[in-house]
C-alpha positions in Angstrom: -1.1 -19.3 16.8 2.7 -20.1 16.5 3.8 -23.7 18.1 7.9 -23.8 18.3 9.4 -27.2 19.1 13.0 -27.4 20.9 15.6 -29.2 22.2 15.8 -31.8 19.9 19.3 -33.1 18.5 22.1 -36.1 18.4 22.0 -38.4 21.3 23.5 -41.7 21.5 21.5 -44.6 22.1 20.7 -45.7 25.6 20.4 -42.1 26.1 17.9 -39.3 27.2 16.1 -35.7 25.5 13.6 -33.9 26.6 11.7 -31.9 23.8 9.3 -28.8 24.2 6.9 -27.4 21.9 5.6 -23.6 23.0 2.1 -21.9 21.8 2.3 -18.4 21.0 -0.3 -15.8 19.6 -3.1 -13.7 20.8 -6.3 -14.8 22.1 -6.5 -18.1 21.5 -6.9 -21.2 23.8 -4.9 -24.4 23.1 -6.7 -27.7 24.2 -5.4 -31.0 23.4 -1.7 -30.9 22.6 0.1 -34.4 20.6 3.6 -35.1 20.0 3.9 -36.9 16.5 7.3 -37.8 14.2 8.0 -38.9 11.0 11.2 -41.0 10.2 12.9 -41.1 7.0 11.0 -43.0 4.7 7.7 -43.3 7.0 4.6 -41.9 7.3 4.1 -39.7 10.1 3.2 -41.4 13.6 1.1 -39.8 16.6 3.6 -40.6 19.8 0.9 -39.3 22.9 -1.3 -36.2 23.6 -2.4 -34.7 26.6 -5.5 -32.5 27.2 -6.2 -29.3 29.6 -6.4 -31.3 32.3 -3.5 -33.7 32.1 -5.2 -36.5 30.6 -2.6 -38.8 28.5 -3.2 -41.1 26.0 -0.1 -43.1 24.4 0.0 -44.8 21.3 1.1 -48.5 22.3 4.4 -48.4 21.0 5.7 -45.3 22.6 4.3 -46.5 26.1 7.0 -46.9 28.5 10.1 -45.0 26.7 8.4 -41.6 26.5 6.6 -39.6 28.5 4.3 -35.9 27.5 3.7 -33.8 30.2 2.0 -30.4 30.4 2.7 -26.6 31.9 -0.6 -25.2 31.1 0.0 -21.6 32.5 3.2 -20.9 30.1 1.5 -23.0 26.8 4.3 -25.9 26.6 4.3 -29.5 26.8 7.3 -31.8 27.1 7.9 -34.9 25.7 10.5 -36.8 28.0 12.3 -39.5 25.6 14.5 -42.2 27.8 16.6 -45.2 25.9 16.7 -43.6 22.9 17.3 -46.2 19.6 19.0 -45.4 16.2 15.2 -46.0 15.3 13.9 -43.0 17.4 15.6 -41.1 14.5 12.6 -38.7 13.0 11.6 -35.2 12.7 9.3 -34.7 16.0 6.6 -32.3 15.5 3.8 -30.7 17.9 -0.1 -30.4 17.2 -2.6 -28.8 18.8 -6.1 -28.2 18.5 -6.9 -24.5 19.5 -9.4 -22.0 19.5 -8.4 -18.9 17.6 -10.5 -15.9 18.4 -13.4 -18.0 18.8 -12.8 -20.3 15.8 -11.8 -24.1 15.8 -8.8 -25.2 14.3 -5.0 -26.6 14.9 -1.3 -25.8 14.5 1.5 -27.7 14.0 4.9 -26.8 14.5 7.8 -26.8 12.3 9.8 -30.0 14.0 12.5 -30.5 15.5 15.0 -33.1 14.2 16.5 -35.7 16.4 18.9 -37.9 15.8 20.4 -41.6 17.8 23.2 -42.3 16.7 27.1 -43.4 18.1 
C-alpha cells in the first residue's frame, strides 16, 4: 500500500491549503487515516485522524485552524489548513492503519512540505 500526499507548498500567512494524501495498492482496506508533521527541529506531531466512518479526533492545538475530512470510495483524505502561521512550517505526512491481504499494518507517506512565509 502506497499513500501519496499533495498539494502542499508556500503560502503566506493568514492564508489557506488544502492537502490530500491518496491510498494505492491491491487488496487491502485502509481504516483509520491521521495527518501528522514534523517542523524543523521538532519531533513529529499527530494533527487529527478520521476513521471509516467519519469519526474525527483533533489533537487540541490544531482544533479550530484545520480540518480532515474523508472520500472513502476514492481512498483520500484532506486536511483543510485555514490562517496559516510561519509556525505551520513542517513536513506534513499521512498514516494509515490498513489491512494488507489480510494482514495488519500501516503506511506512511513520503510528506509533503509546506511552507508560511511572506
Amino acid at each position: 500500500v502506497q499513500l501519496v500526499e499533495s498539494g502542499g507548498g508556500l503560502v503566506q500567512p493568514g492564508g489557506s491549503l488544502r492537502l490530500s494524501c491518496q491510498a494505492s495498492g491491491t487488496d487491502f482496506l485502509a481504516y483509520e487515516m491521521s495527518w501528522h508533521r514534523q517542523a524543523p527541529g521538532k519531533q513529529r506531531e499527530m494533527i487529527a485522524s478520521i476513521s471509516r466512518s467519519d469519526t474525527t479526533n483533533y489533537t487540541d492545538s490544531f482544533k479550530g485552524r484545520f480540518a480532515i475530512s474523508r472520500d472513502l470510495p476514492a481512498d483520500t483524505i484532506y486536511l483543510q489548513m485555514n490562517s496559516q502561521e510561519p509556525e505551520d512550517t513542517a513536513v506534513y505526512y499521512c498514516h494509515a492503519d490498513i489491512s494488507d491481504g489480510g494482514r495488519m499494518g500501516e503506511a506512511w507517506g513520503q510528506g509533503t512540505q509546506v511552507a508560511v512565509s511572506s
